[in-house]
C-alpha positions as CSV (number, residue, x, y, z in Angstrom):
1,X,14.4,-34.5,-195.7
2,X,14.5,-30.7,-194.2
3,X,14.3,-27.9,-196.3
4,X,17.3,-26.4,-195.7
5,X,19.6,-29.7,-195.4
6,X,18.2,-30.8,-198.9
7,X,19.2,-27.1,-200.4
8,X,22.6,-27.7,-199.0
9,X,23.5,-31.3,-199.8
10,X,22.2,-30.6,-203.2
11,X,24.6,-27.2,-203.1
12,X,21.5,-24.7,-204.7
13,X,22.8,-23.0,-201.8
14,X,26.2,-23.2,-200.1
15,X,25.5,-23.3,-196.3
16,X,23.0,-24.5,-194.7
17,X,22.7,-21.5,-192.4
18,X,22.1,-19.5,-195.6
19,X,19.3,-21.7,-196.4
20,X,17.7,-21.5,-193.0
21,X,18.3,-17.7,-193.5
22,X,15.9,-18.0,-197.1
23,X,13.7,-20.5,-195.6
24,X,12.8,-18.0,-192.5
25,X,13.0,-14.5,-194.6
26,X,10.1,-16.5,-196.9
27,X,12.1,-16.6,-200.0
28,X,11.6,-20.3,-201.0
29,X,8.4,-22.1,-201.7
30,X,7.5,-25.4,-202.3
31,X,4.8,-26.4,-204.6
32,X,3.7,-22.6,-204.3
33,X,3.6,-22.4,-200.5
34,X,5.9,-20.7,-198.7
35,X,8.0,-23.2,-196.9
36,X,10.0,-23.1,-193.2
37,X,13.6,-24.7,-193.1
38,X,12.1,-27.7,-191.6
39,X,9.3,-28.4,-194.5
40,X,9.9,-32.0,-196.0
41,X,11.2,-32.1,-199.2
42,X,10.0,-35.1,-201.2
43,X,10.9,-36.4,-205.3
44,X,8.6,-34.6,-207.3
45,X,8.3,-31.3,-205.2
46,X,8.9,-28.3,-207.3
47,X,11.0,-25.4,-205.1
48,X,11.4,-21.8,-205.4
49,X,14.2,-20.0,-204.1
50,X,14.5,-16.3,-204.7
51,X,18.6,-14.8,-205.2
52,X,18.1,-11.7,-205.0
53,X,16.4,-10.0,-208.1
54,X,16.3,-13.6,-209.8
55,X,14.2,-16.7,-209.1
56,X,15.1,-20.0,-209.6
57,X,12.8,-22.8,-210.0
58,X,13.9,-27.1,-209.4
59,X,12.3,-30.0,-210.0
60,X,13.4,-32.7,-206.7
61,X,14.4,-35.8,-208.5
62,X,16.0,-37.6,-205.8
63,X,16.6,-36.8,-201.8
64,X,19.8,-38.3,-200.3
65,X,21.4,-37.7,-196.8
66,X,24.8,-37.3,-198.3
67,X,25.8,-36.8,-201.7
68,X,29.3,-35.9,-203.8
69,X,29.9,-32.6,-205.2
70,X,29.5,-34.8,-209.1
71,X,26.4,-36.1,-207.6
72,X,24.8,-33.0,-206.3
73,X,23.7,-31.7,-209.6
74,X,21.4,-34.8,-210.2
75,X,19.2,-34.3,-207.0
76,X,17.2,-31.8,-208.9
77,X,16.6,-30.5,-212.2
78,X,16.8,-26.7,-213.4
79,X,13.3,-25.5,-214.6
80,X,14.6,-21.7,-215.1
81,X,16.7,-19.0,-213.5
């Protein structure tokens, strides 16, 4: 799944324009390397996503093209914020 879809449809970010916006200003990574809204995101990847002055690091535990706003939180796990 795209970079910026899976950040939206797991709501870590709102709107998926936003996360195109953080994917092309270079403030998310994935695995370490800086990623473009169009990197795959696959279970297991670990993503950074700078907010600002605060970085937030998730674990991917599960990719889905669609997904409830009760079912959003289990697509990834919170490492730290």
């Amino acid at each position: 799944m795209r970079l910026d879809k899976f950040l939206k449809v797991s709501r870590i970010i709102k709107r998926r324009s936003v996360a195109k916006e953080a994917g092309d200003g270079g403030r998310v990574t994935i695995n370490g390397k800086p990623a473009k809204p169009s990197s795959e995101v696959k279970v297991g990847d670990v993503l950074e996503v700078r907010f600002g002055d605060k970085l937030g690091r998730y674990e991917v535990l599960a990719v889905s093209e669609h997904a409830l706003k009760a079912e959003a939180g289990g697509m990834y796990k919170i490492l730290s914020e």
